[in-house]
VOPAGU-2260 file (C-alpha; in pm, 1 decimal, decimal comma):
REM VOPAGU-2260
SITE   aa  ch    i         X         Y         Z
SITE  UNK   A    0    9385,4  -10177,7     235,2
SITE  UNK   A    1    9127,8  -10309,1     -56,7
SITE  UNK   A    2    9145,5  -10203,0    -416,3
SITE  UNK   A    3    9175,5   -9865,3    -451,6
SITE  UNK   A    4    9087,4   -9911,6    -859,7
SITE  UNK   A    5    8712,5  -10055,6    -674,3
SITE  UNK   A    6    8449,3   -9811,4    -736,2
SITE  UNK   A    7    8058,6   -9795,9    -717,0
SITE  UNK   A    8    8081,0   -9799,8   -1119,9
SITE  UNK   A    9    8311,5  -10090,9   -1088,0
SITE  UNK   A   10    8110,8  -10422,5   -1233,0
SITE  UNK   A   11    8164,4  -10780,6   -1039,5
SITE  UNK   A   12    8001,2  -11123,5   -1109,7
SITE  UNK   A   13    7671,3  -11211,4    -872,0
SITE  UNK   A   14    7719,3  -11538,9    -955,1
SITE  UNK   A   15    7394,8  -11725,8    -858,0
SITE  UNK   A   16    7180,8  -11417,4    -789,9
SITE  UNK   A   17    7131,7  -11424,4   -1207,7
SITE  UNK   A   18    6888,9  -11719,1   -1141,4
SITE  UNK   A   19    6681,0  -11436,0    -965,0
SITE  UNK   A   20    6688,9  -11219,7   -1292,8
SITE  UNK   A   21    6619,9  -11515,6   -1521,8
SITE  UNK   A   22    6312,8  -11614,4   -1277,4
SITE  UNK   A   23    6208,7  -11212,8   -1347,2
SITE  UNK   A   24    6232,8  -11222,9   -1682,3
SITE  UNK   A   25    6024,0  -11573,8   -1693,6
SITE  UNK   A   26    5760,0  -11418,0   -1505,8
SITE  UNK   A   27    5757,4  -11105,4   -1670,1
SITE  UNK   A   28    5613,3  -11332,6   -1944,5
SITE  UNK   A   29    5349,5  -11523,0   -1708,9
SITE  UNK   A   30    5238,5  -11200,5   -1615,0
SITE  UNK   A   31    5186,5  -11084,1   -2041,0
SITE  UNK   A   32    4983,9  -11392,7   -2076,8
SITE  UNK   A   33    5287,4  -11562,7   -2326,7
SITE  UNK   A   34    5434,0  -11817,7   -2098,1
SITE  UNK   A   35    5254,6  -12037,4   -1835,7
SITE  UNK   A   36    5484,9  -12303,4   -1596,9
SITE  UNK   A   37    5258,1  -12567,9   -1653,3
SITE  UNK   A   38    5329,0  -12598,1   -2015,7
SITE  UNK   A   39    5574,2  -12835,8   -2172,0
SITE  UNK   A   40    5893,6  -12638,3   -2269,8
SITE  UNK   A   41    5837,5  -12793,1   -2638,8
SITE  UNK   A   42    5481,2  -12619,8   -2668,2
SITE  UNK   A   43    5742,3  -12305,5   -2708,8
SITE  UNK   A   44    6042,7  -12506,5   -2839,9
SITE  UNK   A   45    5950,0  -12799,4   -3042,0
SITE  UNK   A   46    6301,8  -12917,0   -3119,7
SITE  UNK   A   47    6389,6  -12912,5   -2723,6
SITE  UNK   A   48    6187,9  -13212,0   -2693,4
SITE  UNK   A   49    6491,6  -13396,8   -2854,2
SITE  UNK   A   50    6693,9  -13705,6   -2677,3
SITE  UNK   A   51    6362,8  -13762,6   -2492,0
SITE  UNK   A   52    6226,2  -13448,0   -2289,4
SITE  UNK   A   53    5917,5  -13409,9   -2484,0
SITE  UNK   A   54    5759,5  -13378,8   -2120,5
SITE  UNK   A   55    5967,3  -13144,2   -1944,7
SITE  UNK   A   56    5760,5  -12828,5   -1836,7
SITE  UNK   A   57    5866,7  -12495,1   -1758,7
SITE  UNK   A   58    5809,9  -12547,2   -1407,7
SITE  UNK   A   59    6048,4  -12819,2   -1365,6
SITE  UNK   A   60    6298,1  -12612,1   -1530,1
SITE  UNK   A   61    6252,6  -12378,4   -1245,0
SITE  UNK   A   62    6220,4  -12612,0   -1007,8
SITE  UNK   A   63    6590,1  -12730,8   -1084,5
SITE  UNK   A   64    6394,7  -13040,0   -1197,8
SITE  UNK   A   65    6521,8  -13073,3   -1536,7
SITE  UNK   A   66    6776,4  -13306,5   -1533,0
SITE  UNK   A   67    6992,7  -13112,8   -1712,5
SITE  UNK   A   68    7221,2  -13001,7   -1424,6
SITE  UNK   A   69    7547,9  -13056,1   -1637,8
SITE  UNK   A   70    7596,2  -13141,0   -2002,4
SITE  UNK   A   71    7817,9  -13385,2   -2155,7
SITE  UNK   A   72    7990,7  -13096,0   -2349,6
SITE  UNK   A   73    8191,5  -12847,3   -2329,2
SITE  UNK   A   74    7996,8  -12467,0   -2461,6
SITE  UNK   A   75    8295,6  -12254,4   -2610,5
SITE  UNK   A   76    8247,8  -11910,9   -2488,2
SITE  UNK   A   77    8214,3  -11748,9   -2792,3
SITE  UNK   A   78    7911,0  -11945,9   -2823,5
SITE  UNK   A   79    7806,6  -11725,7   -2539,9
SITE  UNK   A   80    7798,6  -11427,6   -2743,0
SITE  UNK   A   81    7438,7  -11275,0   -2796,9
SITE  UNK   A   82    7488,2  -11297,3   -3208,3
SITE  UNK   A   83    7588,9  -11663,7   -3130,6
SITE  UNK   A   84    7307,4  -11748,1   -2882,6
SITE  UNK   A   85    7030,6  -11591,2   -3160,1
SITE  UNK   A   86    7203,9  -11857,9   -3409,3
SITE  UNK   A   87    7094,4  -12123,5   -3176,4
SITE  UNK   A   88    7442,7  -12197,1   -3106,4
SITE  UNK   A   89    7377,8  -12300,3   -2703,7
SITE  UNK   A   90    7044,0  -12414,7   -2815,2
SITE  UNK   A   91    7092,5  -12743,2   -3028,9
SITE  UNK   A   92    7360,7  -12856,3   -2758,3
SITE  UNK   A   93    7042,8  -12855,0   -2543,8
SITE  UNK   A   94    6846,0  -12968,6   -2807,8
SITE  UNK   A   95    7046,5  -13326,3   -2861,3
SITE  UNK   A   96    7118,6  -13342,8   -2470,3
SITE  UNK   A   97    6962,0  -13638,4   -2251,5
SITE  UNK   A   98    6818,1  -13581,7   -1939,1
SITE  UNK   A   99    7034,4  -13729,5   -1649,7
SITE  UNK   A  100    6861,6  -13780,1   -1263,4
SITE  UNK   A  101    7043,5  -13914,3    -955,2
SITE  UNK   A  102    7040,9  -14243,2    -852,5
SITE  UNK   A  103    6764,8  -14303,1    -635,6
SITE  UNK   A  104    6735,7  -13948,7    -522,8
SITE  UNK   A  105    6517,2  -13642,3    -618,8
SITE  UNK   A  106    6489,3  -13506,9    -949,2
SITE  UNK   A  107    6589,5  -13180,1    -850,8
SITE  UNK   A  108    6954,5  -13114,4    -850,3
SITE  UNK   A  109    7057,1  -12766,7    -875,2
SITE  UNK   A  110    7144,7  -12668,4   -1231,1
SITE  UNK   A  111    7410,2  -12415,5   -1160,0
SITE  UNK   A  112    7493,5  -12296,4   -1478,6
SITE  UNK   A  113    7282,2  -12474,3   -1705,7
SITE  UNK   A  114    6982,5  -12383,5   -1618,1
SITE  UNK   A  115    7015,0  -12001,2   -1735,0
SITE  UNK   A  116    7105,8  -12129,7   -2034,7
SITE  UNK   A  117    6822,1  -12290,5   -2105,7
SITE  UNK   A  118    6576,5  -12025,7   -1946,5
SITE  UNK   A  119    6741,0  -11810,4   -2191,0
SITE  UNK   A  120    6650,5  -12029,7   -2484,3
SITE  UNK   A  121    6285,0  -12052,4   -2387,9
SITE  UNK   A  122    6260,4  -11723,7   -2342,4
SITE  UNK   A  123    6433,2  -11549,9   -2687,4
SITE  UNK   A  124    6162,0  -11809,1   -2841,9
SITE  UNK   A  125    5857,1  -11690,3   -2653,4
SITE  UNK   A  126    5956,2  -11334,7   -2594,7
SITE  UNK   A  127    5747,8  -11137,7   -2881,3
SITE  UNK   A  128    6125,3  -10948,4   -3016,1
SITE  UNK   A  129    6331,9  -11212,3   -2975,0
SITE  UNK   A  130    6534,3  -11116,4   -2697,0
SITE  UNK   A  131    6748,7  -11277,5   -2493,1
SITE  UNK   A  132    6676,9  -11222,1   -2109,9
SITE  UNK   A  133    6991,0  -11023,8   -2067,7
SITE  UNK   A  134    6865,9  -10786,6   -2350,5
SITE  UNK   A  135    6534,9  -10792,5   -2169,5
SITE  UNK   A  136    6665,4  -10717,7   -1843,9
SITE  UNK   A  137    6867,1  -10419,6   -1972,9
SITE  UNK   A  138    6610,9  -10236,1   -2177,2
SITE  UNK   A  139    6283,5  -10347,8   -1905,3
SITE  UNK   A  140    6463,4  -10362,4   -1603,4
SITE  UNK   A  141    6824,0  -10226,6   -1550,9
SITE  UNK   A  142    6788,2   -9909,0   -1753,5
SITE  UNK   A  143    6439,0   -9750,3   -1644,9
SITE  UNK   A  144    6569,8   -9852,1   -1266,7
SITE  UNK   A  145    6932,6   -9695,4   -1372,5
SITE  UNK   A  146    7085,5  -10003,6   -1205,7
SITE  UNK   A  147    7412,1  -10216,3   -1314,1
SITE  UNK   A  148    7228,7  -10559,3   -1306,7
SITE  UNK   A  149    7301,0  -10678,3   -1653,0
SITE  UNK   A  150    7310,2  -11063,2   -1801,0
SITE  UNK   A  151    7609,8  -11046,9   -2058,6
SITE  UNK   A  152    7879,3  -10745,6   -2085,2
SITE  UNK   A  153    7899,7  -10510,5   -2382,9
SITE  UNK   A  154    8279,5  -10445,5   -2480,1
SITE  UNK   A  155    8283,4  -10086,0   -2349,3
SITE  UNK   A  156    8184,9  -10241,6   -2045,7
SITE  UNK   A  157    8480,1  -10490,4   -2010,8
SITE  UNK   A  158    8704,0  -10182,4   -1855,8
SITE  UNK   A  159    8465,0  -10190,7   -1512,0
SITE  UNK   A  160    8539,1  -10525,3   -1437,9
SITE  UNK   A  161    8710,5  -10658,6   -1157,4
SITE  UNK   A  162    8788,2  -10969,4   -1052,0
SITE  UNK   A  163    8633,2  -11136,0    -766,2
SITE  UNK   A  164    8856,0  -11340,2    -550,8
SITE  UNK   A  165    8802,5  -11598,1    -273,5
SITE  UNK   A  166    8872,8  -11556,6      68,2
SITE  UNK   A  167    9103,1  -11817,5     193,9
SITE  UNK   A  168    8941,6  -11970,2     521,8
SITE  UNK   A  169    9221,9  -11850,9     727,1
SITE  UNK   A  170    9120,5  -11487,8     608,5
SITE  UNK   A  171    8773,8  -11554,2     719,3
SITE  UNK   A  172    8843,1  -11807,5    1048,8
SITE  UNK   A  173    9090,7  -11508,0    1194,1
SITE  UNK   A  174    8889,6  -11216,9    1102,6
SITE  UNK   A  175    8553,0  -11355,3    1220,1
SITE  UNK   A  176    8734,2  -11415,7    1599,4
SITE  UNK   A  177    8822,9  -11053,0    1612,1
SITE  UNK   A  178    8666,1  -10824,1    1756,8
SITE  UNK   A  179    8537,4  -10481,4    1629,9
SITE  UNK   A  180    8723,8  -10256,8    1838,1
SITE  UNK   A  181    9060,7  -10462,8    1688,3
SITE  UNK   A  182    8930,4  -10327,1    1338,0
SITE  UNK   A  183    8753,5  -10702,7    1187,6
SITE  UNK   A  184    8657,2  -10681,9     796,1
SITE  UNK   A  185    8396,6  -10864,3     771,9
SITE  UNK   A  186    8078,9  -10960,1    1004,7
């Protein structure tokens, strides 16, 4: 039996399915004539340019191109907070942070969590309020569409969470040899 506390109001991590929302809320600006990928991410934020990536355009940052896949410090949660981010908290890590490429390989490694960070940063800048994409994505997307796709949690949210938890490969090895008519969970 699965969590009977589970409900369609409950609220779970998507994990890398926010890179989707952040690339909506990037284009959102293309399309409103503020933002174009082919312009260096300093033309928007000068100070980015620091530690040497004057030349980095918003298209590279999309691209997972950045070199910026990990950074050499640790971002304190709190820092995560939208009060924080609008103090440029996340943003002069990024600011002072070197690029970093693979040896002999591509320059595009996938920036799992950094790169939302920094989308966000470009964006609150060129976004005419201020706004940080997951304010954006509430108030333009998730609340005309009356839809639970949200980038940060309020604190009367924090009751709707639930945890997400791995499926051991065991779990997944057995049930995926069962068949249907023996009741398997998962296809």
């Amino acid at each position: 039996s699965g969590d009977e506390t589970f409900t369609p109001d409950s609220l779970v991590n998507i994990f890398s399915s926010g890179k989707s929302l952040a690339a909506i809320a990037m284009a959102t600006l293309v399309g409103r004539g503020l933002l174009r990928y082919e312009d260096k991410i300093t033309d928007y934020w000068p100070e980015f340019g620091g530690a040497g990536k004057q030349d980095l355009t918003v298209a590279e940052l999309m691209r997972h191109e950045a070199g910026l896949a990990a950074f050499d410090v640790s971002i304190v949660p709190e820092s995560l907070f939208t009060e924080n981010i609008k103090r440029n908290k996340v943003g002069r890590i990024i600011e002072q942070h070197r690029q970093r490429y693979r040896e002999g390989g591509s320059r595009r490694e996938y920036h799992a969590i950094t790169r939302g960070w920094i989308i966000n940063e470009v964006f609150r800048r060129v976004d005419p309020d201020g706004r940080t994409v997951g304010e954006f994505l509430r108030e333009e997307i998730s609340k005309p569409l009356q839809v639970d796709a949200v980038i940060g949690l309020k604190a009367q949210e924090l009751d709707r969470v639930k945890k997400v938890s791995v499926l051991s490969f065991g779990f997944q090895l057995l049930e995926g040899l069962k068949p249907k008519f023996f009741g398997r969970r998962m296809e």
